[in-house]
N, C-alpha and C positions, 0 to 999 in steps of 0.2 A: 286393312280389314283382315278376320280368321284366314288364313291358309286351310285347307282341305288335306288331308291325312287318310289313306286306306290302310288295308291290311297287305299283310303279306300275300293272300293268295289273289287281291286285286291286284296288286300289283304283275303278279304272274299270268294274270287274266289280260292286262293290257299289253304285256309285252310277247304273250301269242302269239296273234297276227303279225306282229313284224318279224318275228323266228318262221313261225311257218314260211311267210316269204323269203326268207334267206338273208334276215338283215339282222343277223347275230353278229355277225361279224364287225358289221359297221357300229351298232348298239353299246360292243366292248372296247373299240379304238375308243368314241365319242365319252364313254365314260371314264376309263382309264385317263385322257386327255385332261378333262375336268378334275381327275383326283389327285394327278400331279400337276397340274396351276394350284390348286389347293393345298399341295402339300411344299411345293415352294414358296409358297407366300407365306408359309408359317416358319420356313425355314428361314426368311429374310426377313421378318419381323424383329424388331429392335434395331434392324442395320445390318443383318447377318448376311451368310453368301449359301448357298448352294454348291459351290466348288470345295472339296475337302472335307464336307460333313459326313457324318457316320449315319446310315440309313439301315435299318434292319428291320426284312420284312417278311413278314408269315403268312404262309398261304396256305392253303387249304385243296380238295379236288377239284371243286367247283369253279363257276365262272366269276364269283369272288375272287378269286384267287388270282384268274387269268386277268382282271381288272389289277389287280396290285403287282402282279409281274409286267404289264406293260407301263404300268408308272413306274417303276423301278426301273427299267430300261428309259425311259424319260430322263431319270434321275442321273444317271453312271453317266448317262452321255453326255452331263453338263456337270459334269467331274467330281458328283458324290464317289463314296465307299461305298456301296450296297450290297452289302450282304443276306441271302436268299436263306429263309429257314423252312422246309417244308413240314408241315405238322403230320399230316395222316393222306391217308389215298394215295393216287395219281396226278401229278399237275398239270394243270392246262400246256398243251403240248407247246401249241404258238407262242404263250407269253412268256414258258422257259424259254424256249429257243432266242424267245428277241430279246429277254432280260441277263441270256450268258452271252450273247454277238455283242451287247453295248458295255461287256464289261462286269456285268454282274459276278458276286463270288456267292457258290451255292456250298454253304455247310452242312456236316452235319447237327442231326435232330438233338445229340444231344450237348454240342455245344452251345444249345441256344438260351441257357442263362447267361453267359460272359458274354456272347453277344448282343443278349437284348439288354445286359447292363450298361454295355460301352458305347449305344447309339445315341446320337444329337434325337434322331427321331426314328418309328418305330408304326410301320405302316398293320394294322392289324386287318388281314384279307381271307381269314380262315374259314367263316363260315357266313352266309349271307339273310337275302329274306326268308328263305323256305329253311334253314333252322331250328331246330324247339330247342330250348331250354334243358337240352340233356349231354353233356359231354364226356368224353372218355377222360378216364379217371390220370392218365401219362398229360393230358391235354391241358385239366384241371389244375395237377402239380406245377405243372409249367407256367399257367397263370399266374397260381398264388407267390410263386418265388419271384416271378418278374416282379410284379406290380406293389411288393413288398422291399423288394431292391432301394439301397439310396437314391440309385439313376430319379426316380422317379419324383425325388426332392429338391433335385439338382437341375431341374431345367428341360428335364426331357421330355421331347410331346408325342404324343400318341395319336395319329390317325386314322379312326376305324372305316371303310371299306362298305358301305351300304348301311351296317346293320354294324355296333361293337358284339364280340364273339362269345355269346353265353346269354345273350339277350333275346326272348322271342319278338319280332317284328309288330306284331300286331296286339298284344297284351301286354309287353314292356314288362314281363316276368325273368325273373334270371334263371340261369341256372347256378351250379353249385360255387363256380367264379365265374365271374363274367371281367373282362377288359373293359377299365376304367379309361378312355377316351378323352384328351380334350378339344377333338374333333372327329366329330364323323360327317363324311362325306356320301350324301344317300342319294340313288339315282331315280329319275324317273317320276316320285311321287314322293311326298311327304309318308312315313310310317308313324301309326299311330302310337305302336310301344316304344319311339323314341322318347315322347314325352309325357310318358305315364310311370308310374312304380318305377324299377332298379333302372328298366329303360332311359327315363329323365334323370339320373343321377348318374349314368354311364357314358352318356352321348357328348355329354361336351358341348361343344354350341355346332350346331345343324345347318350343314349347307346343302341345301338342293339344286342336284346337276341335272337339269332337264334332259334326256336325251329322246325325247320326240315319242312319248308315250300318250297316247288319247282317251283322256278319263271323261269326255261328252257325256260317253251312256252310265257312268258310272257313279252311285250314289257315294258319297263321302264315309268313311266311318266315322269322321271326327273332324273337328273344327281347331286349327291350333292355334293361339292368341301370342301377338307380340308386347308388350310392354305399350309401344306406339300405337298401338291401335284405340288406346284411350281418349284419343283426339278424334277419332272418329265417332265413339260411343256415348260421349257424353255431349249431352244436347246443352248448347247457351240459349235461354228466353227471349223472346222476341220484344216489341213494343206493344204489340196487341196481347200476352201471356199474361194473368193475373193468378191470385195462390189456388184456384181452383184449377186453373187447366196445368199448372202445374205439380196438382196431383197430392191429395192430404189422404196424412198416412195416420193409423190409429194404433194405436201401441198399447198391447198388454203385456206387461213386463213389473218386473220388481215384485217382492216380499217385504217382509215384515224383518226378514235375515239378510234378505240381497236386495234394497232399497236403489244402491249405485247401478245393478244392470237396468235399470229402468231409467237411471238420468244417461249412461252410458247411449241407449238405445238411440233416446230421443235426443240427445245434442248431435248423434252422427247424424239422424236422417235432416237433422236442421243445415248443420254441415252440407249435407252433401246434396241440397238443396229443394226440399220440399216445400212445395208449395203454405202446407199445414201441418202440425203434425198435432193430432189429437192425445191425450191418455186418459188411462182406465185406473181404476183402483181408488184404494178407501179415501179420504180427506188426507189423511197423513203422508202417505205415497204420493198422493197427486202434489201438495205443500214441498214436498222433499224434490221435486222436480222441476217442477216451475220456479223453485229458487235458484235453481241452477243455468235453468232455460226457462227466461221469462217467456218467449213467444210461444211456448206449446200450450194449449188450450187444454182447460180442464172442465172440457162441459162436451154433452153428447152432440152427435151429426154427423153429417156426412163425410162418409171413410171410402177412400176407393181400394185401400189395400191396408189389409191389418198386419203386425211385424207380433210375434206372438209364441211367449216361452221364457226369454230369455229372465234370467232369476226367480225362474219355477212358478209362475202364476198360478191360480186359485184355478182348479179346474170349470167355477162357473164363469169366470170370464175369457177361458178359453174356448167353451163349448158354443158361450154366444158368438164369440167373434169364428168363429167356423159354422155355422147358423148363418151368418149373415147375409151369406152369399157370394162375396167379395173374397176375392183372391187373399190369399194367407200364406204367409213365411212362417211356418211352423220351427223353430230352433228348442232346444234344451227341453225344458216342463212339457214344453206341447206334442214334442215327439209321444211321450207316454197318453195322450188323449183325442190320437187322433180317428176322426169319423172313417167308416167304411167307406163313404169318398169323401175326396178334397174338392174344394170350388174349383173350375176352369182357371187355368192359369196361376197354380200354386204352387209351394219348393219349399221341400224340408231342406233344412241345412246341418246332418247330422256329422258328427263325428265317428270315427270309426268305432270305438265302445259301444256308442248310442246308436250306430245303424247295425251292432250286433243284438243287444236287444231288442229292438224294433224287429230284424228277422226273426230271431228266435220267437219272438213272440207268434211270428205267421208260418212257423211248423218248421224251418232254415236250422239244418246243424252246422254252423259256425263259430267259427271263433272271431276276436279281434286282431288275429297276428293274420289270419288266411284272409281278412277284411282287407287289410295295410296290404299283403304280396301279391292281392289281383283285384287292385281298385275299381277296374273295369266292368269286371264279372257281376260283383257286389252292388254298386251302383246302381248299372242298367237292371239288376234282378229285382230292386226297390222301386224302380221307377218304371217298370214295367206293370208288378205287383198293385201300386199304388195309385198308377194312370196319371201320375203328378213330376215335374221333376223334383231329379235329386242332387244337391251340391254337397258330393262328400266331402268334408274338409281333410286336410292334410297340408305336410310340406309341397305335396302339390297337388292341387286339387282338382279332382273330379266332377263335371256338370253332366247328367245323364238326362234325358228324356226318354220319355216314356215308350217310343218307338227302338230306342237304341244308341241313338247317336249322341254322341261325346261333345263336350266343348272344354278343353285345355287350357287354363290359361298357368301362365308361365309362376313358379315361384316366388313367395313373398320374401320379403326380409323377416330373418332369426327375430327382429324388434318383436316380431308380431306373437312369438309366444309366450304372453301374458293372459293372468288373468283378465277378465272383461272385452279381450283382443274381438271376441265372436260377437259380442253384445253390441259391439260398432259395426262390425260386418253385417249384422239382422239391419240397426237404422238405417244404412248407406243403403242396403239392398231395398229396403222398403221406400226407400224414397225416390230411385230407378225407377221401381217395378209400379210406382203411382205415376209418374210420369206417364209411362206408356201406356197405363191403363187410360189415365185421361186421356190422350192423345186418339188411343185406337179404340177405349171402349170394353174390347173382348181380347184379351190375351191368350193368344196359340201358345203351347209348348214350344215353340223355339222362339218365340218373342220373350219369354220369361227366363228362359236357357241363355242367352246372351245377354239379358238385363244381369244376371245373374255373373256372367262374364265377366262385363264391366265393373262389376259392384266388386269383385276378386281382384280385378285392375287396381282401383281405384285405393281401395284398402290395402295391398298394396304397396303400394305409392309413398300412400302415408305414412307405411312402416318404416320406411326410409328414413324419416325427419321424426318418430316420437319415439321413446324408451318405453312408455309403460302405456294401458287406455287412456288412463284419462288426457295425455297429452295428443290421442287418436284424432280426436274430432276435431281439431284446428288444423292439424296435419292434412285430414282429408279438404276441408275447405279449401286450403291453400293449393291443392293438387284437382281440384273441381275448379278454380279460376285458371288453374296454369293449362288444362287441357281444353277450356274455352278456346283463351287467347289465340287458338290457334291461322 
């Protein structure tokens, strides 16, 4: 199931009390400990050794820093090279002193291009959770020549140290370079800007080193989803479940110009397993659909969730099915007509363009490029706005509710950037979000917010195994049986 993700200053909120009482000390063995198991096992991955490898590590003033000079001394003492590069400030006094007693070699600052060229690996300890996104312009330099370097083509990994350096912790914004990680090791608590914007494209794959931090009284900022977790999100039918309790979706989709987002919509949500799935639209459209999916029905009733936009509908069939009452997946045409409220348990699915209009429209001076560098911001500001959630789409997508809180799920396959790709994402999600409708009746924002999840899992998945849409919909079928089986 999601993992739980805070901020940066929750983070420093939980590990208080243990400083106050004096267990800083213990806090930074216990973590240091964790970062060098983690940074050996990527050094012995393939069959490698840890004795003789080239280790070059950058620290910082901070207790970051003092975390990667006591891995570093872990390191020498089992017969790396480690090489100590200090960026800026003061170093943490202990973990120079234990990282030059096992051996460590402390350089100068400004040999540390040829040194971080000629490292196997390359522990990044500069700057930690408390961070922003601003660095010194000697520090910056320093980034872009390493990470530009061959070394970095050639095999060499990068271990970042809580947080990669240039990254804010909790909005996963960069700054002007940020260290390109293909591990970071984060202590205590999951960080939300690991897996958001420059954040999730710097981190690498995320390993969480518990060191006995107590999040009890502490509300989450964010939900982070793993791949695997779609075995828990999608429900298999019972013997007593027939196509009502499994939830009929009604679809207004397609034109007269874009006839395919409408067979698009309705063969996902058939795919991905609706009970029904109704549609809207003239004699022609509705012909053009049901020949492609005989089982979708082209006659009026009972809708527990309308899926509504995708290839720009006629605004009188999007106005009824927002009328209805019935929860609505607003996508594409429908962003442009929606009511001053949404029904209980709704979600726009807008893209970053389209959630620039939609602001602008509600007084917001934004752009689409400041949309993309703080998905976070943007998101929860639409979905606060709007009282509905919001799935900002992207390379990695954004689930915002309307209180705040995030749901992450992890990125799709490149497959997925085709025309029609969103048009199966609306069916898939619309046939989730009837499910649970049927199921519970009244859908809370975080019951819609994690349908919403799944339906980004699951789509996906599918991206995996198809090249273009229209090979989407069998893809996802086949990835709805295989997360059953479980």
């Amino acid at each position: 199931m999601p993992r739980p993700a805070y901020t940066g200053e929750q983070i420093r909120q939980a590990e208080a009390p243990l400083l106050e009482a004096g267990e800083g000390d213990r806090l930074m063995r216990r973590a240091a400990g964790q970062l060098a198991a983690v940074c050996r096992r990527v050094l012995r991955l393939g069959g490698g050794t840890v004795y003789g490898r080239r280790v070059a590590v950058l620290t910082g003033p901070g207790n970051n820093g003092g975390d990667a000079l006591f891995a570093a001394a872990d390191l020498a003492r089992r017969g790396a090279a480690v090489t100590l590069l200090h960026t800026l400030g003061t170093p943490h006094a202990a973990g120079l002193a234990a990282a030059l007693s096992a051996g460590c070699r402390r350089v100068d600052i400004a040999q540390a291009p040829s040194h971080l060229g000629a490292a196997d690996l390359v522990i990044d300890g500069v700057f930690g959770t408390g961070a922003k996104p601003q660095l010194p312009e000697d520090l910056v330099r320093l980034i872009r020549v390493w990470q530009a370097s061959s070394a970095r083509s050639e095999g060499q990994i990068t271990v970042a140290v809580d947080v990669p350096t240039g990254i804010d912790a909790s909005t996963g914004r960069s700054a002007q370079a940020a260290v390109q990680a293909d591990w970071t090791v984060t202590f205590g608590g999951l960080k939300t800007g690991l897996f958001t914007g420059a954040g999730a494209r710097a981190s690498g794959r995320v390993v969480l080193a518990p060191i006995g931090l107590d999040f009890s009284d502490t509300v989450p900022d964010a939900w982070v989803y793993k791949r695997s977790d779609l075995r828990e999100l999608v429900k298999a039918p019972t013997g007593e479940d027939h196509k009502y309790t499994r939830g009929v979706v009604g679809i207004c989709a397609g034109s007269a110009d874009y006839p395919g987002a409408a067979v698009l919509c309705t063969n996902a949500a058939v795919a991905a397993g609706a009970g029904m799935v109704r549609i809207t639209g003239d004699e022609r459209l509705r012909s053009a659909v049901t020949s492609h999916v005989p089982e979708a029905v082209a006659a009026d009733g009972r809708v527990q969730v309308w899926a509504v936009g995708p290839g720009s509908p006629g605004s009188d069939r999007t106005e009824a099915a927002f009328s209805s009452g019935e929860p609505v997946i607003a996508d594409a045409g429908a962003l442009d007509h929606l009511p001053e409220r949404l029904p209980a348990g709704s979600i726009i699915t807008p893209h970053a363009g389209e959630l620039e209009r939609l602001l602008k429209a509600r007084g917001h001076s934004v752009q689409r490029s400041q949309i993309e560098q703080d998905q976070l911001r943007w998101a929860r500001t639409a979905a606060r706005e709007l009282d509905a959630v919001v799935l900002l789409k992207g390379h990695r997508t954004v689930i915002a509710e309307p209180d705040g809180t995030v749901h992450l799920p992890p990125a799709g396959s490149a497959n997925l950037a085709t025309a029609g790709s969103g048009d199966v994402l609306t069916g898939v999600l619309a046939a989730l979000l009837a499910e649970r409708a049927a199921a519970k009746g009244h859908l809370e924002p975080g019951v819609t917010a994690v349908t919403a999840a799944a339906a980004v899992l699951l789509h996906g998945r599918a991206g995996k195994s198809a090249t273009h849409a229209s090979g989407l919909p069998r893809a996802v079928e086949q990835a709805v049986l295989k997360a059953r089986a479980r």
